[in-house]
MIDOSE-1310 file (N, C-alpha, C; in nm, 2 decimals, decimal comma, always signed):
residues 109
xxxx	+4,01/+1,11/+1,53/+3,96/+1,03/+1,42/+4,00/+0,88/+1,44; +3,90/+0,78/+1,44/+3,93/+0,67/+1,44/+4,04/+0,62/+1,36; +4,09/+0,50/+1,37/+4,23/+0,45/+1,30/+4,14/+0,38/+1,19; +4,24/+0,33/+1,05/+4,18/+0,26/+0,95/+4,12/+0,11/+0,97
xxxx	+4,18/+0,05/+1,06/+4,09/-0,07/+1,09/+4,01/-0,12/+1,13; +3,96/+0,00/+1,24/+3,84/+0,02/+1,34/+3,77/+0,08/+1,22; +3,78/+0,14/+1,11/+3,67/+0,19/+1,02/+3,62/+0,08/+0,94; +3,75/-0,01/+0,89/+3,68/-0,09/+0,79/+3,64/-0,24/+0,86
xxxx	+3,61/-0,22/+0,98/+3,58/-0,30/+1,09/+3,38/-0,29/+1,13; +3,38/-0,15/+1,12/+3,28/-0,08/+1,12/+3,24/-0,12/+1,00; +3,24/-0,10/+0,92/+3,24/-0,09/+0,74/+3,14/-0,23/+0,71; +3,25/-0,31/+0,78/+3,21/-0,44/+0,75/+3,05/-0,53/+0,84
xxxx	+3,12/-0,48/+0,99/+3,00/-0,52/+1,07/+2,88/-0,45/+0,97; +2,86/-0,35/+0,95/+2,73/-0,32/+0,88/+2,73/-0,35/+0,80; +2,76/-0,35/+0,69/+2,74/-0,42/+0,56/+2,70/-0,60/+0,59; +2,69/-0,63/+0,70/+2,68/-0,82/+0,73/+2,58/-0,75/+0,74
xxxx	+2,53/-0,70/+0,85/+2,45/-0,69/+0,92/+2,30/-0,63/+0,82; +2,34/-0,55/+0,75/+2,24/-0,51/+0,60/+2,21/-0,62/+0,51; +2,31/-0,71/+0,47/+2,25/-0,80/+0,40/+2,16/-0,91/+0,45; +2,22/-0,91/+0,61/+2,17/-1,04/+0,69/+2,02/-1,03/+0,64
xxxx	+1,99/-0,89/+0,74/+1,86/-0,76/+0,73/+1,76/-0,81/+0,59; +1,85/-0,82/+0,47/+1,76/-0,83/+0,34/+1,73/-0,93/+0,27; +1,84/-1,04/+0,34/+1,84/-1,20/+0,30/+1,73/-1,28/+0,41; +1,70/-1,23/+0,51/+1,64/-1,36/+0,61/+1,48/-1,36/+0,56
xxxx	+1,41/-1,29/+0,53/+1,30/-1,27/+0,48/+1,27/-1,34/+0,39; +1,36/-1,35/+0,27/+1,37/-1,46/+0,17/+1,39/-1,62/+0,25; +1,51/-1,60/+0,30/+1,56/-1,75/+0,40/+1,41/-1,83/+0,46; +1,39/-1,70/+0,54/+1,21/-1,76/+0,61/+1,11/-1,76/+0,58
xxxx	+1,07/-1,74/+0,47/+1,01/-1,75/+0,41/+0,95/-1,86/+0,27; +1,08/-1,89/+0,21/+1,09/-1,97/+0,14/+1,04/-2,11/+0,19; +1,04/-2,19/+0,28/+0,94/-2,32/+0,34/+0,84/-2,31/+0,34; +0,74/-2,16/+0,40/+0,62/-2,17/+0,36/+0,57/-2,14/+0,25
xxxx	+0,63/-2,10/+0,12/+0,57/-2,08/+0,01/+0,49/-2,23/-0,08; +0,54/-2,33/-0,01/+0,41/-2,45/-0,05/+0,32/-2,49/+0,04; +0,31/-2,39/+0,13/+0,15/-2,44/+0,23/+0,03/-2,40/+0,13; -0,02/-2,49/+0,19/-0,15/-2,44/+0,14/-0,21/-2,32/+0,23
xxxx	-0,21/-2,30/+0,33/-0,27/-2,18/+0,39/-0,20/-2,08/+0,34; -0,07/-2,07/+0,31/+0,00/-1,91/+0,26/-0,07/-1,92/+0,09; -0,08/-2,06/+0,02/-0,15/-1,97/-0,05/-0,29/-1,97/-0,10; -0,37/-2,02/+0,00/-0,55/-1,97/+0,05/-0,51/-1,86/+0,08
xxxx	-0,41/-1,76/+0,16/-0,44/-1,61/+0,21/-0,36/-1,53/+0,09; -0,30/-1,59/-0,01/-0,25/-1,51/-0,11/-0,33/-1,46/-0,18; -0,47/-1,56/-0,23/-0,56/-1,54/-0,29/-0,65/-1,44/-0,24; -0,65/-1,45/-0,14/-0,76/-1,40/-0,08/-0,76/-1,24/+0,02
xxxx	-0,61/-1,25/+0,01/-0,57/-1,12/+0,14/-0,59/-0,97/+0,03; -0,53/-0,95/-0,10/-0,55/-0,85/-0,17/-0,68/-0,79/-0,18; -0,80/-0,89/-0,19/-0,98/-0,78/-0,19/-0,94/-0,78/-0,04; -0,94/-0,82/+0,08/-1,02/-0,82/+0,24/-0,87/-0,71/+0,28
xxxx	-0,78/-0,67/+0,24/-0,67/-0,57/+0,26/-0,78/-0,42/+0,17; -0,77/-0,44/+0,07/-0,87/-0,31/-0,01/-1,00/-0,27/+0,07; -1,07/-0,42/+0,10/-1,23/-0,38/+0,24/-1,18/-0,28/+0,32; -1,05/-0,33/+0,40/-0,98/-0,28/+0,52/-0,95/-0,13/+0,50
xxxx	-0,89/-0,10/+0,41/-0,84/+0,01/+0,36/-0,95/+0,15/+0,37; -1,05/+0,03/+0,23/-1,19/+0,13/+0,25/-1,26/+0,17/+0,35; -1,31/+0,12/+0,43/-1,34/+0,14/+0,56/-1,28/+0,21/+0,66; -1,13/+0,21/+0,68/-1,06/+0,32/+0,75/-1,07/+0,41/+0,69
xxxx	-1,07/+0,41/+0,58/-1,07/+0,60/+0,46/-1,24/+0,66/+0,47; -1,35/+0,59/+0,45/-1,43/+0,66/+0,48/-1,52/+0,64/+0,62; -1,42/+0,58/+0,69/-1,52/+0,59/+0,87/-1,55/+0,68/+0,92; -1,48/+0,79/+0,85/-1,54/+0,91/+0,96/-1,65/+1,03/+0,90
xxxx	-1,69/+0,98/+0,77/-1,76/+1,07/+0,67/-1,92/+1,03/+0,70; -1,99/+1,18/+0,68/-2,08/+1,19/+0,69/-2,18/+1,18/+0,60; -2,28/+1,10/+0,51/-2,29/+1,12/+0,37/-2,39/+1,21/+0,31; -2,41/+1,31/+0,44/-2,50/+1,42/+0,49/-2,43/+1,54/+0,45
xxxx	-2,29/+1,51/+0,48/-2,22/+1,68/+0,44/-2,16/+1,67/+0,27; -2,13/+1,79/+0,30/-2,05/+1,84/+0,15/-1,95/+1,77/+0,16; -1,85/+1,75/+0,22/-1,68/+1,70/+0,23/-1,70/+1,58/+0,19; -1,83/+1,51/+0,19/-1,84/+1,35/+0,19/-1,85/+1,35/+0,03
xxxx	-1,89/+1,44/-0,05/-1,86/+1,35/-0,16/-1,75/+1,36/-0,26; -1,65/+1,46/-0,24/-1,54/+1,42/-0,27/-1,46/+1,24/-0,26; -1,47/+1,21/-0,16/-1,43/+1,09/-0,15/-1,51/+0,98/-0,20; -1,62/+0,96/-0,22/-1,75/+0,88/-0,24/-1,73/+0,89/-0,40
xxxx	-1,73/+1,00/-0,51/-1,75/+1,04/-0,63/-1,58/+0,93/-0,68; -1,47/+0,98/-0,58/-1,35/+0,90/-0,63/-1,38/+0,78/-0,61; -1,43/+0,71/-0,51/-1,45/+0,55/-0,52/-1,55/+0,50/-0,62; -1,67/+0,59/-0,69/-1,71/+0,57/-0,75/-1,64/+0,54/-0,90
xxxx	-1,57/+0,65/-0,89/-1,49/+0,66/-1,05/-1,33/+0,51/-1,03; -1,27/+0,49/-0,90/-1,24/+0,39/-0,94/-1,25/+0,29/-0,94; -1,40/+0,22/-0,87/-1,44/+0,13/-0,89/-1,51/+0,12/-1,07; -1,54/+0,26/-1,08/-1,64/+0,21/-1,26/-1,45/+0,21/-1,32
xxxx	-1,33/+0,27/-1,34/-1,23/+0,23/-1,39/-1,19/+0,10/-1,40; -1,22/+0,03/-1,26/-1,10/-0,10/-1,25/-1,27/-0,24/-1,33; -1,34/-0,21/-1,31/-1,46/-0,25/-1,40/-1,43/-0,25/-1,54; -1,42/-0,13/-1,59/-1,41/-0,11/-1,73/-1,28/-0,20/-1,77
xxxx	-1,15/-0,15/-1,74/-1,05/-0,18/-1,81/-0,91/-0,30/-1,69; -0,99/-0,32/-1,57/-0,93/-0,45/-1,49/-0,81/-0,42/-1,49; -0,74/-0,27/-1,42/-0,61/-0,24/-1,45/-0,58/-0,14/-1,35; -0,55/-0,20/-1,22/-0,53/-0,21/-1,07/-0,44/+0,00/-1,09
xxxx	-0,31/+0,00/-1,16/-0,27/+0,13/-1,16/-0,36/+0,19/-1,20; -0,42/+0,18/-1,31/-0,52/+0,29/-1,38/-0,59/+0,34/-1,30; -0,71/+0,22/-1,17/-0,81/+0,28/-1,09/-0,71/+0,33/-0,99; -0,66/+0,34/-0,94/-0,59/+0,40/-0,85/-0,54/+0,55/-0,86
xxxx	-0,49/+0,49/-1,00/-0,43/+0,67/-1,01/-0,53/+0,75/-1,08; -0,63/+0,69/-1,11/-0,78/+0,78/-1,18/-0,82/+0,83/-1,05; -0,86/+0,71/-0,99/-0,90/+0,77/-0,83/-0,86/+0,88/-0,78; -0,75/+0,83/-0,75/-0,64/+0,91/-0,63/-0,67/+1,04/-0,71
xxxx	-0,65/+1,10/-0,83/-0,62/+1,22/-0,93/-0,77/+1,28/-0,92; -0,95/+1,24/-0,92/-0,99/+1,28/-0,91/-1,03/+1,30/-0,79; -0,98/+1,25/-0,69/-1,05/+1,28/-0,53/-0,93/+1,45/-0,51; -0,81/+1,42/-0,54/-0,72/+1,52/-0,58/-0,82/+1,69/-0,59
xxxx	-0,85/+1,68/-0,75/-0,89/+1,75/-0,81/-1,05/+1,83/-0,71; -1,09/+1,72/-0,66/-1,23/+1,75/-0,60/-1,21/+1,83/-0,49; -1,12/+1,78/-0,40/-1,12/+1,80/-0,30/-1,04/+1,95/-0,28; -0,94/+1,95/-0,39/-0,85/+2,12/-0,38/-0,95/+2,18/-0,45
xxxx	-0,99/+2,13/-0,54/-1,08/+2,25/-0,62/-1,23/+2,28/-0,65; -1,29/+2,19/-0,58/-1,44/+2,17/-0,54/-1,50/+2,16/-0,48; -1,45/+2,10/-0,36/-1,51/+2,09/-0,25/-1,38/+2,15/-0,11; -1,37/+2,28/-0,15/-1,28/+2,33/-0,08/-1,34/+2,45/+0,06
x	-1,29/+2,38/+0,18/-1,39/+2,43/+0,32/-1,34/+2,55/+0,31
């Protein structure tokens, strides 16, 4: 068993080394929060991140088979959600809950 100094030696190297870890982010970051390009991409990165998303989730669907509209019926329902009531959790978790429900219990291969 190691001795008590070599523990709280240990103890300490990590504990720097965790905070370093969760402070530099902030540190480096902070200069560019008045560019104008960080915030032209702030504006702009949340829809072309969602495109991105979309497009990986349904690249591989067929809109010929059965399995395809499970996924298609949920984008449907949370795109008509975040329409109606502009409330980012809502369409998401309506989404996510009916593609859920479709997919275990409707369109099950």
């Amino acid at each position: 068993m190691p001795d008590t100094p070599y523990l709280l030696a240990a103890v300490a190297v990590s504990a720097a080394v965790t905070w370093a870890l969760r402070a530099l982010p902030f540190a480096a970051l902070a200069p560019l929060r008045a560019s104008s390009t960080v915030q032209y991409l702030s504006t702009r990165m949340p829809a072309g991140i969602m495109v991105i998303l979309l497009v990986y989730c349904l690249r591989d669907l067929l809109l010929t088979e059965t399995r395809a509209l499970a996924p298609v019926i949920a984008l449907a329902v949370t795109v008509g959600l975040h329409l109606w009531r502009r409330n980012a959790l809502l369409s998401i978790l309506g989404g996510t809950a009916v593609h859920v429900a479709l997919a275990s219990l409707v369109f099950t291969a």
